[in-house]
NUKOLKOL-86471 format. One record per residue (C-alpha): residue number from 1; residue in one letter; chain; x, y, z. Coordinates in Angstrom, 2 decimals. Layout:
N
SITE   resi   resn   chain         X         Y         Z
SITE    NUM      a       A         X         Y         Z
...
//
This chain:
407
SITE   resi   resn   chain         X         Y         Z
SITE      1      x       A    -99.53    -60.34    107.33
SITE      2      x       A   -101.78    -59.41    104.71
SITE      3      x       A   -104.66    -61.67    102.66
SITE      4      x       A   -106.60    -61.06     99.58
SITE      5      x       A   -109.58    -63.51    100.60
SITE      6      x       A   -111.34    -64.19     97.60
SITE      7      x       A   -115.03    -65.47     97.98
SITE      8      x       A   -117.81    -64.27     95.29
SITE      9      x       A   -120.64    -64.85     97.55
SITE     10      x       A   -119.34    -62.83    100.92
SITE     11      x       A   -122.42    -62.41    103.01
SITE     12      x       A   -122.69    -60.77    106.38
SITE     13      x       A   -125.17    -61.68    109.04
SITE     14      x       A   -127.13    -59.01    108.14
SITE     15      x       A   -127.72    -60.49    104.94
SITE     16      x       A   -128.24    -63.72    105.82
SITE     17      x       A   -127.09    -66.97    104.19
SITE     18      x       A   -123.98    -68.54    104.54
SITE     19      x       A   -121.65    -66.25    106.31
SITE     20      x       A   -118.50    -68.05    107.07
SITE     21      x       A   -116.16    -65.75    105.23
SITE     22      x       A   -117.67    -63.04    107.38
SITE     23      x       A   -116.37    -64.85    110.82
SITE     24      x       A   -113.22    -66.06    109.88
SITE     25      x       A   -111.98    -63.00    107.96
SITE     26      x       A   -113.30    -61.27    110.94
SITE     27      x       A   -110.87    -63.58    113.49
SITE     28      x       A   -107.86    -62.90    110.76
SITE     29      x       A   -108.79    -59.36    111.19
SITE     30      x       A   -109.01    -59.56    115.08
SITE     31      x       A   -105.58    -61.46    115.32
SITE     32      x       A   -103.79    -58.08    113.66
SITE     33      x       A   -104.09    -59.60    109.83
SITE     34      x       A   -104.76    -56.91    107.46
SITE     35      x       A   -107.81    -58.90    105.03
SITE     36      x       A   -108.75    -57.38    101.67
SITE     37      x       A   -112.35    -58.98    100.79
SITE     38      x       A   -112.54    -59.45     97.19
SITE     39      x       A   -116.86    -60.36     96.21
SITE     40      x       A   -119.54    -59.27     94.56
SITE     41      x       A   -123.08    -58.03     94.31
SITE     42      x       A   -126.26    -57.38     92.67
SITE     43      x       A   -125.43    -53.85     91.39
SITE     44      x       A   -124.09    -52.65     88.31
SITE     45      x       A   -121.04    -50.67     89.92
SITE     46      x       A   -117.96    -51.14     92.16
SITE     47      x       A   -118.88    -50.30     95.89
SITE     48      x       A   -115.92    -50.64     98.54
SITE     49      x       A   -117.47    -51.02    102.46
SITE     50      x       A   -114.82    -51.26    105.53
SITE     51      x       A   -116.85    -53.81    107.43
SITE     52      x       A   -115.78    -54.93    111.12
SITE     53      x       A   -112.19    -54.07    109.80
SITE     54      x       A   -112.42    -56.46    106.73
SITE     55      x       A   -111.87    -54.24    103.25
SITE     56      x       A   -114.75    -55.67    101.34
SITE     57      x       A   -114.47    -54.90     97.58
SITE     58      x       A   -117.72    -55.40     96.00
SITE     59      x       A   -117.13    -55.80     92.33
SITE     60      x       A   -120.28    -55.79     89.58
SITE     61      x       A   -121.13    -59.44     89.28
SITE     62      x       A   -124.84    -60.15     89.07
SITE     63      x       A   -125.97    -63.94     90.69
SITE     64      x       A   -129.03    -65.30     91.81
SITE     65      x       A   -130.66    -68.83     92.63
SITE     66      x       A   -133.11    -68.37     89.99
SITE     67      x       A   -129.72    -68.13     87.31
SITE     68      x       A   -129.85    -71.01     83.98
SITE     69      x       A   -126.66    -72.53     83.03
SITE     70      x       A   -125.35    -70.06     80.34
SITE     71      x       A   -125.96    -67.35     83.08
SITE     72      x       A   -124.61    -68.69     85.90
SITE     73      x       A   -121.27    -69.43     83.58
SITE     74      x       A   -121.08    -66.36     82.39
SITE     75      x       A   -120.99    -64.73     86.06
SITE     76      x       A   -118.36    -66.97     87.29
SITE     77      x       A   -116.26    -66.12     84.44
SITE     78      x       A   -116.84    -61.97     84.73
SITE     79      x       A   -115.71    -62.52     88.51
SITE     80      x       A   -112.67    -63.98     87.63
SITE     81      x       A   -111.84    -61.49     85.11
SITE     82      x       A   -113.01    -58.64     87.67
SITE     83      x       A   -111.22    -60.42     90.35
SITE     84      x       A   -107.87    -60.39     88.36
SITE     85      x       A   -108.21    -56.77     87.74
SITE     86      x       A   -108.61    -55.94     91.32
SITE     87      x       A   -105.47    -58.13     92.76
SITE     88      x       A   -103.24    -56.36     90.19
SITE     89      x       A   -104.22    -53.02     91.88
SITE     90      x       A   -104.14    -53.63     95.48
SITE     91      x       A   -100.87    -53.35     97.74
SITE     92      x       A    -99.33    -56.80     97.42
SITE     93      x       A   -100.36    -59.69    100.16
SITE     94      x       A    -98.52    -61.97    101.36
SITE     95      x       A   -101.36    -64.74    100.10
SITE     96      x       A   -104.61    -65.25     98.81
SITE     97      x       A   -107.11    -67.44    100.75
SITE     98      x       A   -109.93    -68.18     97.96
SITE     99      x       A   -112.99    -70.06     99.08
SITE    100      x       A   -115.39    -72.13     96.27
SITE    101      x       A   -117.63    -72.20     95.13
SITE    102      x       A   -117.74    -71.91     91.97
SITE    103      x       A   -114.64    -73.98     91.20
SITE    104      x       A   -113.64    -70.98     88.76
SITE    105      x       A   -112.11    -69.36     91.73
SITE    106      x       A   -109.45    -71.68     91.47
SITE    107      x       A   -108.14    -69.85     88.53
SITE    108      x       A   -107.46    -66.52     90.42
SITE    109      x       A   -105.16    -68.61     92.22
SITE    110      x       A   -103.08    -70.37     89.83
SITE    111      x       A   -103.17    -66.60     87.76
SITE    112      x       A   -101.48    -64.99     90.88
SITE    113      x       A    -99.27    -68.05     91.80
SITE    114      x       A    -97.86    -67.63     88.23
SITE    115      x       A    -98.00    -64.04     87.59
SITE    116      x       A    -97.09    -62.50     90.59
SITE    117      x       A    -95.57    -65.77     92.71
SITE    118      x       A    -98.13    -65.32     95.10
SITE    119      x       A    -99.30    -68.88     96.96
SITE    120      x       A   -102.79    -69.32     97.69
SITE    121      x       A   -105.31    -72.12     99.90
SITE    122      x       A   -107.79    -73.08     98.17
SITE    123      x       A   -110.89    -73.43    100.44
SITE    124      x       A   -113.32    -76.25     99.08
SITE    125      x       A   -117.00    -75.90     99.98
SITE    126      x       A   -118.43    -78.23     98.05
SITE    127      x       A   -117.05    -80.80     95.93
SITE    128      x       A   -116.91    -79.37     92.17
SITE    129      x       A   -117.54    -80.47     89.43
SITE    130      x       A   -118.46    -83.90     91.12
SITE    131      x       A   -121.91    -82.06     92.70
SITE    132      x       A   -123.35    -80.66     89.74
SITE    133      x       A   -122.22    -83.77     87.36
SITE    134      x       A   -123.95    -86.14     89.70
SITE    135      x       A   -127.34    -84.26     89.68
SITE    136      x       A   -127.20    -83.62     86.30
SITE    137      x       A   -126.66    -80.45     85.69
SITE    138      x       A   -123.48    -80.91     83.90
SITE    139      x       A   -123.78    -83.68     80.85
SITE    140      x       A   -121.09    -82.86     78.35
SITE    141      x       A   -118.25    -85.50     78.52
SITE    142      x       A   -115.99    -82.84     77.60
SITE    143      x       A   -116.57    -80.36     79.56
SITE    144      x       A   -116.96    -82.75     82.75
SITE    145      x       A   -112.77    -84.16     81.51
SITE    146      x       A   -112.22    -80.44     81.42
SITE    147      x       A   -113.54    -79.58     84.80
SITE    148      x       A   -111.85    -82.21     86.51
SITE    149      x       A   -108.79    -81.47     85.31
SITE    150      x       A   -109.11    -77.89     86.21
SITE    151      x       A   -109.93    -79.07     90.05
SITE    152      x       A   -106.98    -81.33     89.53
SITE    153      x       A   -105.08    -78.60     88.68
SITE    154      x       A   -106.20    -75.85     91.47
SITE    155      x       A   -105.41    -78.55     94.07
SITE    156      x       A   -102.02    -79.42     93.20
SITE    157      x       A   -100.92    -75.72     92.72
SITE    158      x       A   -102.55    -74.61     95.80
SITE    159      x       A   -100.50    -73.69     99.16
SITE    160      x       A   -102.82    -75.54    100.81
SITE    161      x       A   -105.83    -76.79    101.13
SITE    162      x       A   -109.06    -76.06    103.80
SITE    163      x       A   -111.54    -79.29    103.55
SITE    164      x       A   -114.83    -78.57    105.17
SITE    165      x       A   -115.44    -82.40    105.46
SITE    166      x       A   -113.86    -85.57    105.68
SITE    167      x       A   -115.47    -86.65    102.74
SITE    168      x       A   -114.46    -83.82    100.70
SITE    169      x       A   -110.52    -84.03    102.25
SITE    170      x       A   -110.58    -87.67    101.16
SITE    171      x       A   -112.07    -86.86     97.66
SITE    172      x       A   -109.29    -84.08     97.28
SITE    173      x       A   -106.88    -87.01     98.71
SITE    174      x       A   -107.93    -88.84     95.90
SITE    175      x       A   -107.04    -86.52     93.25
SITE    176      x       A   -104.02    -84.87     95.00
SITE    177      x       A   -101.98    -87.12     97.15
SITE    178      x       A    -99.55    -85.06     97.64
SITE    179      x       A   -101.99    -81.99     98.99
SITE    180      x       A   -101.62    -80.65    102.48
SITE    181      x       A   -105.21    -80.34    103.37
SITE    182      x       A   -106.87    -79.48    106.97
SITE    183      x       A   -110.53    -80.37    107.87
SITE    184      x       A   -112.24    -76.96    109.21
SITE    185      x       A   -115.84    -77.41    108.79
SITE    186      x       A   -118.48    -74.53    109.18
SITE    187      x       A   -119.20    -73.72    112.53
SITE    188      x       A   -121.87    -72.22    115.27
SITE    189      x       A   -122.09    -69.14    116.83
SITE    190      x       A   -123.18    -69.96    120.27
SITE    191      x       A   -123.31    -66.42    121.08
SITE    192      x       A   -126.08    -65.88    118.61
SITE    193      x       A   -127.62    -68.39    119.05
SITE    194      x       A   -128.98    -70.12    122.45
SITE    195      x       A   -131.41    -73.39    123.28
SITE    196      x       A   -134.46    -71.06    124.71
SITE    197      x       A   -138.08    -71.91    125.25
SITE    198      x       A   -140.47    -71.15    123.06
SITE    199      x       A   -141.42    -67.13    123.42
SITE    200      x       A   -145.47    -66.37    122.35
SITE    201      x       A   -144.68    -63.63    121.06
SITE    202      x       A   -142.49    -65.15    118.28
SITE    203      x       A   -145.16    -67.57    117.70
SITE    204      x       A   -147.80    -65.00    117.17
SITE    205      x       A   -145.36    -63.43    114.53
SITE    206      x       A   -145.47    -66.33    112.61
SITE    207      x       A   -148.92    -67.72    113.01
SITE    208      x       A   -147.73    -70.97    114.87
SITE    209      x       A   -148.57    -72.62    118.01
SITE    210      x       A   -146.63    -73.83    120.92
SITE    211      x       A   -146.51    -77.69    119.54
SITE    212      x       A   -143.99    -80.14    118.04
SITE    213      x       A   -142.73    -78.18    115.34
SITE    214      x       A   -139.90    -79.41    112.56
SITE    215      x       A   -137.98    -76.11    110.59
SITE    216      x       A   -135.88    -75.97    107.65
SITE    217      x       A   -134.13    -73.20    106.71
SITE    218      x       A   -132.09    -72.64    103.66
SITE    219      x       A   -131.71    -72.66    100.13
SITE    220      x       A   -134.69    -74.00     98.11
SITE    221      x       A   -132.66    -75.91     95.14
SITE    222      x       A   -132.81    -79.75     93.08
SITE    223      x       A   -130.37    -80.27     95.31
SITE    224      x       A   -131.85    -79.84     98.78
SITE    225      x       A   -134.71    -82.15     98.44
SITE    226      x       A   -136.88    -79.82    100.64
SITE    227      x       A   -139.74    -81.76     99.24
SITE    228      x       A   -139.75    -84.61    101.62
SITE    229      x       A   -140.48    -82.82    104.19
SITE    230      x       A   -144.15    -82.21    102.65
SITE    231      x       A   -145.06    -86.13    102.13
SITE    232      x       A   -143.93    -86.36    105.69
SITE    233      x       A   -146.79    -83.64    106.56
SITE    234      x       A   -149.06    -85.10    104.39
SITE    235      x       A   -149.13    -88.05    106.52
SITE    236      x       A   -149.37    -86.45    109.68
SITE    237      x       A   -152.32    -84.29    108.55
SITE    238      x       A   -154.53    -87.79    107.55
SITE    239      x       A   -153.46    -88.67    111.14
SITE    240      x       A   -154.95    -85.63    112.25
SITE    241      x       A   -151.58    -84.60    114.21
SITE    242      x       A   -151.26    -80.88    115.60
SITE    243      x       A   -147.85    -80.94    113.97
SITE    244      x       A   -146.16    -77.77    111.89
SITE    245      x       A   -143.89    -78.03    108.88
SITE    246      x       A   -142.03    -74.99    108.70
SITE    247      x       A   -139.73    -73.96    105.49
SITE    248      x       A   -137.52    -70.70    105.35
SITE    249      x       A   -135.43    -70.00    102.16
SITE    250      x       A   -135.48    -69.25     98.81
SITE    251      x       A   -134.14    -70.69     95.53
SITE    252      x       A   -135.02    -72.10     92.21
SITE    253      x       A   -137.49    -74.69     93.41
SITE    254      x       A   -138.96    -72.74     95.87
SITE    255      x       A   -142.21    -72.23     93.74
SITE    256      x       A   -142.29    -76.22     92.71
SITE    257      x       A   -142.41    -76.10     96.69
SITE    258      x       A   -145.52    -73.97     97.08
SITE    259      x       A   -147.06    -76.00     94.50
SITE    260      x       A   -146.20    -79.48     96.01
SITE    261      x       A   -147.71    -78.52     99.42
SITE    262      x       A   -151.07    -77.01     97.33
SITE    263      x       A   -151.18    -80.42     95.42
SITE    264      x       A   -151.18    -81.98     98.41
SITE    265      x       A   -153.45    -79.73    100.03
SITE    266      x       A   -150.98    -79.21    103.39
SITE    267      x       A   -152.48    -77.27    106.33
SITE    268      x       A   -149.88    -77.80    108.61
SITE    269      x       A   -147.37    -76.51    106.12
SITE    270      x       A   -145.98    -72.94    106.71
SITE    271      x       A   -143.45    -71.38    103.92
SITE    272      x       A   -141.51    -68.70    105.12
SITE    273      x       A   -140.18    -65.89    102.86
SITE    274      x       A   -136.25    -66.02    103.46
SITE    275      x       A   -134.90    -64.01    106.03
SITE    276      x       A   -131.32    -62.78    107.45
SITE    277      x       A   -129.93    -64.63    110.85
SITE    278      x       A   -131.64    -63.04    113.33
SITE    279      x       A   -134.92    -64.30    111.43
SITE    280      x       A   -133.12    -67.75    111.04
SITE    281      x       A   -132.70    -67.58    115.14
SITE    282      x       A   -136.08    -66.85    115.56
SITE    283      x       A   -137.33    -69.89    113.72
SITE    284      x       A   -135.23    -72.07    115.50
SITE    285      x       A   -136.13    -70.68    118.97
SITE    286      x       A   -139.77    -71.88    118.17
SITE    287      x       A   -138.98    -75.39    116.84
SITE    288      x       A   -138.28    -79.00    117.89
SITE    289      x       A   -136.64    -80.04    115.08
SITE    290      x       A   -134.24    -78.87    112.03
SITE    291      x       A   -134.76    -80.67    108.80
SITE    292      x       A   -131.41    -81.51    106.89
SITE    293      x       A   -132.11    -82.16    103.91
SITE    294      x       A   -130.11    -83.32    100.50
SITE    295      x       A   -130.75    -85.34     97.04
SITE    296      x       A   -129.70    -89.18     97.75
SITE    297      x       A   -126.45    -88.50     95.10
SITE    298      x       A   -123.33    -89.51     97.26
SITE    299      x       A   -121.50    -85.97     96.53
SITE    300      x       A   -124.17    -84.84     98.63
SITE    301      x       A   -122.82    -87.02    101.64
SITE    302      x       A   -119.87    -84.96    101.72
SITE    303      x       A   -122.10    -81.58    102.70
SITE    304      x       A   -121.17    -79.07    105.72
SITE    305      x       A   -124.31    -77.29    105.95
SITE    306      x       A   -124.58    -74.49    107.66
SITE    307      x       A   -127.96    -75.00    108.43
SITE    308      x       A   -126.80    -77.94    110.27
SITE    309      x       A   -124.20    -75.84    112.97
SITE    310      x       A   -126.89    -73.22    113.77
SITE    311      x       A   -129.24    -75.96    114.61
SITE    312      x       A   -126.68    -77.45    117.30
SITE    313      x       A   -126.19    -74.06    118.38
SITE    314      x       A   -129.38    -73.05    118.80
SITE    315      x       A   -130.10    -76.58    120.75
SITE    316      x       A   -132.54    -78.40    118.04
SITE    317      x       A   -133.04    -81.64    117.51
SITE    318      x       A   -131.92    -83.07    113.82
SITE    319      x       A   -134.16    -84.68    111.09
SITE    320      x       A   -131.71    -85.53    108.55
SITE    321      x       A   -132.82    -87.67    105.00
SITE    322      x       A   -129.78    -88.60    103.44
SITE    323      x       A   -126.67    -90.76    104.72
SITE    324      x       A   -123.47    -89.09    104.75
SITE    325      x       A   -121.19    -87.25    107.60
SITE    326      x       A   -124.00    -85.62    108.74
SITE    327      x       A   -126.09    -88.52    109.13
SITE    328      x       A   -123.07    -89.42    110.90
SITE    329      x       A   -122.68    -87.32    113.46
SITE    330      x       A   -126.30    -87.60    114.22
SITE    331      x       A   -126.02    -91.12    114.68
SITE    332      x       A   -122.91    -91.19    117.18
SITE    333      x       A   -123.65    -88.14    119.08
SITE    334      x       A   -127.64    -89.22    119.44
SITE    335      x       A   -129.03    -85.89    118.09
SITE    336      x       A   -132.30    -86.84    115.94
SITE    337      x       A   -133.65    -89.19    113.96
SITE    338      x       A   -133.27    -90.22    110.50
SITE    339      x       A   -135.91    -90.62    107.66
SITE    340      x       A   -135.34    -92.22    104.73
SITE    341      x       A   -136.92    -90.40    101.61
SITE    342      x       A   -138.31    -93.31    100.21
SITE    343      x       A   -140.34    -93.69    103.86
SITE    344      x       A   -142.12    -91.83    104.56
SITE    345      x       A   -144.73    -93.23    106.22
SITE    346      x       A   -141.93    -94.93    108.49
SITE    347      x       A   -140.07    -91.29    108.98
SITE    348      x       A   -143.67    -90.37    110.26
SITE    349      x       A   -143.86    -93.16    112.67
SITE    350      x       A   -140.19    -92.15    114.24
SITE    351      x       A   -141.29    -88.66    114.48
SITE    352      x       A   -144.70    -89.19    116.11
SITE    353      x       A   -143.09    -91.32    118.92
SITE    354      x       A   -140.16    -88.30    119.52
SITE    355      x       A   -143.23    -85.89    119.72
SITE    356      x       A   -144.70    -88.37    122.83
SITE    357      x       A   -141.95    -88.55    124.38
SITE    358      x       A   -140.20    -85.33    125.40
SITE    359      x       A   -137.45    -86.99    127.31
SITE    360      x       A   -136.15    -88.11    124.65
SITE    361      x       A   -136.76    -85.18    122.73
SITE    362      x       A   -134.75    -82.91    125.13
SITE    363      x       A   -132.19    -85.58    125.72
SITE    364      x       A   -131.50    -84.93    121.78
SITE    365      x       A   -131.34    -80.98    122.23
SITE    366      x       A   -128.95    -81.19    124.76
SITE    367      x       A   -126.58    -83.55    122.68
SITE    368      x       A   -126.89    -80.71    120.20
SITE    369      x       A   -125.67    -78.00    122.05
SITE    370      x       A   -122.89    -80.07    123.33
SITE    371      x       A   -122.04    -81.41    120.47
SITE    372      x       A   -121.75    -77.46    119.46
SITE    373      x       A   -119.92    -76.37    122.31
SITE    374      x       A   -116.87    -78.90    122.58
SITE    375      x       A   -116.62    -79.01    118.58
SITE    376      x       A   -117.96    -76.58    116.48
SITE    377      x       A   -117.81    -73.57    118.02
SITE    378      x       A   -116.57    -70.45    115.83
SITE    379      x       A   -113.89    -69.52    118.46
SITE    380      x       A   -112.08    -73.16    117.41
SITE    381      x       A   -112.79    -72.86    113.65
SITE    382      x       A   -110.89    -69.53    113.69
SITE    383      x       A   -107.98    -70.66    115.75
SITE    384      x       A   -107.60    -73.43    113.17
SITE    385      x       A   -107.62    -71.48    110.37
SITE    386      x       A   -104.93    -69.30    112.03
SITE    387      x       A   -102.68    -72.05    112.53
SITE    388      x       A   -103.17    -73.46    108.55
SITE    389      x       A   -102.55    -69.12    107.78
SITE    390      x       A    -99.10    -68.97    109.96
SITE    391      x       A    -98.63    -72.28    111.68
SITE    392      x       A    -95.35    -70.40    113.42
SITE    393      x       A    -97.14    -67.61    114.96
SITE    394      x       A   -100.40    -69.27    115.80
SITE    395      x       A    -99.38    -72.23    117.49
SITE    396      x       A    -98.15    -75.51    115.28
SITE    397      x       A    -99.75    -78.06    113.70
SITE    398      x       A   -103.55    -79.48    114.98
SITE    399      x       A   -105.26    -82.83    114.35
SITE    400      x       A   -108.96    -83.53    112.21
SITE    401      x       A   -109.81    -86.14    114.44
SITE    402      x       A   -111.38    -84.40    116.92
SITE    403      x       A   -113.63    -83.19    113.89
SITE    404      x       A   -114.18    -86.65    112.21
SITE    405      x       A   -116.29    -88.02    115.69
SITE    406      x       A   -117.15    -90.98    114.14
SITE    407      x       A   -113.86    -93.07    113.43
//
């Protein structure tokens, strides 16, 4: 079998960031699937790597965090185009898996469907346009009719279709009845990433201390509400708690961040510059707690952050601030607490009794790891996606309910 696997923001772990098209094309590769990585980068040329036997085509498509709206458009639009270019020229496959977002990739797929009758699955990350019209970002009642309709459109012309949420399979349910869609959410690499004790000389890297300690790590956007985290700290430091509030990431509101926690005048705050995932498993190793954090919009309860796996992976506790399937999964499987933006003072309280009472602390960590081990671990997420590839070869259909947890 051979896929074209279309995702503009391929990362490996090197890199950092979300790297989920790195393992699964990886387990496509490893189960004899020939995998053609279509992306992009930073650079103003083509650049072709052969990377753990994924063909990774790096095409000339500049993106950051930091992007406006006319920018960011106009990137989304030159992949396409670039994207297009590229199928027509390599051997043909026998599908195309595209991941979002943006929601643009969508038309690579319905382009090959009719031009060259290949079929495609349409991965959906996030749910688009619904995210960005909820914050805000997107206020044109044209454009948002037009945008639906296009993700109307990709769904119902897609093969299939890979949900990496309930919420976000019952959205696409919504909108295409008819779609055959299977819940794989991200995923942790318990390989990478183990419940250790805290090592000193980690600590002394980072200028921490062997006490309760809460992490985020991640992007830095409107979105991710990051900024809760600091009135939290804010309150611990008038209570004269030893307590550290770590952040590691980067994005467009990272500086609104730094000047937040200055405002405030935070001592117990530590921003980290971003780093790849070794970095991100070094955080964790020295913290108590992983911060999940989102805006209050309810597109945002739909979210499978990565951020979220590597966390249960690495045996952490969760802090999450918004209500959703995260939230969730928190709840049922007892993993961590949850603090309502608008409380801080009361998010405070629940975290200062955790701190006193490491019982119940580790009691959470464990429920992480477990929670990691019997449902998230990358070994299942590729099997699954092997079965939606070639349900024949790789074993029949599977259920989402053992991904749902919460019914």
């Amino acid at each position: 079998m051979r896929i074209i696997y279309v995702h503009q923001y391929f990362l490996t772990p090197q890199q950092g960031g979300a790297i989920r098209s790195y393992h699964l094309a990886k387990g496509m590769v490893d189960a004899g699937i020939e995998v053609e990585m279509i992306t992009s980068h930073n650079q103003d040329y083509y650049d072709f790597k052969m990377i753990q036997g994924i063909k990774v085509h790096y095409l000339p498509v500049a993106y950051t965090q930091g992007f406006g709206t006319i920018r960011r458009i106009w990137s989304f639009l030159k992949f396409v185009s670039l994207a297009k270019q590229w199928i027509k020229k390599l051997p043909r496959a026998d599908l195309l898996y595209i991941s979002s977002t943006p929601l643009t990739t969508g038309w690579i797929g319905m382009w090959a469907k009719k031009k060259f009758a290949l079929p495609y699955i349409f991965e959906v990350r996030d749910l688009w346009p619904e995210a960005p019209i909820q914050v805000g970002v997107i206020r044109n009642p044209l454009l948002q009719k037009w945008l639906y309709r296009l993700e109307s459109n990709i769904y119902k012309h897609a093969l299939k279709i890979v949900a990496l949420s309930p919420g976000i399979a019952n959205h696409i349910r919504e909108k295409s009845p008819e779609a055959h869609i299977s819940i794989i959410p991200n995923f942790s690499d318990l390989e990478f990433f183990q419940a250790t004790s805290k090592d000193p000389k980690i600590l002394r890297e980072y200028g921490l201390k062997a006490v309760f300690t809460i992490c985020y790590t991640g992007a830095i956007g409107k979105v991710n509400a990051v900024d809760t985290l600091l009135d939290i700290a804010k309150i611990a430091q008038e209570r004269k708690k030893t307590y550290q509030f770590v952040v590691m990431g980067e994005g467009s509101h990272l500086k609104a961040l730094a000047q937040k926690a200055a405002d405030l005048g935070l001592s117990n705050f530590y921003p980290i510059p971003f780093g790849n995932k070794e970095k991100v498993r070094d955080l964790l190793s020295i913290s108590d707690m992983a911060f999940i954090s989102f805006g209050q919009q309810p597109v945002l309860r739909t979210n499978s952050p990565n951020k979220f796996f590597d966390a249960l992976a690495a045996g952490k506790s969760i802090l999450v601030n918004h209500k959703g399937w995260v939230h969730d999964l928190v709840k049922a499987n007892a993993l961590g607490l949850y603090a309502s933006p608008s409380k801080p003072l009361e998010a405070f309280q629940k975290l200062d009794e955790l701190a006193q009472n490491p019982e119940r602390l580790l009691s959470f960590q464990a429920n992480a790891r477990k929670l990691a081990v019997n449902h998230f671990s990358k070994e299942l997420a590729v099997r699954k996606m092997l079965v939606v590839l070639d349900p024949e070869k790789f074993g029949g259909e599977f259920r989402d309910g053992a991904y749902i947890l919460i019914a």
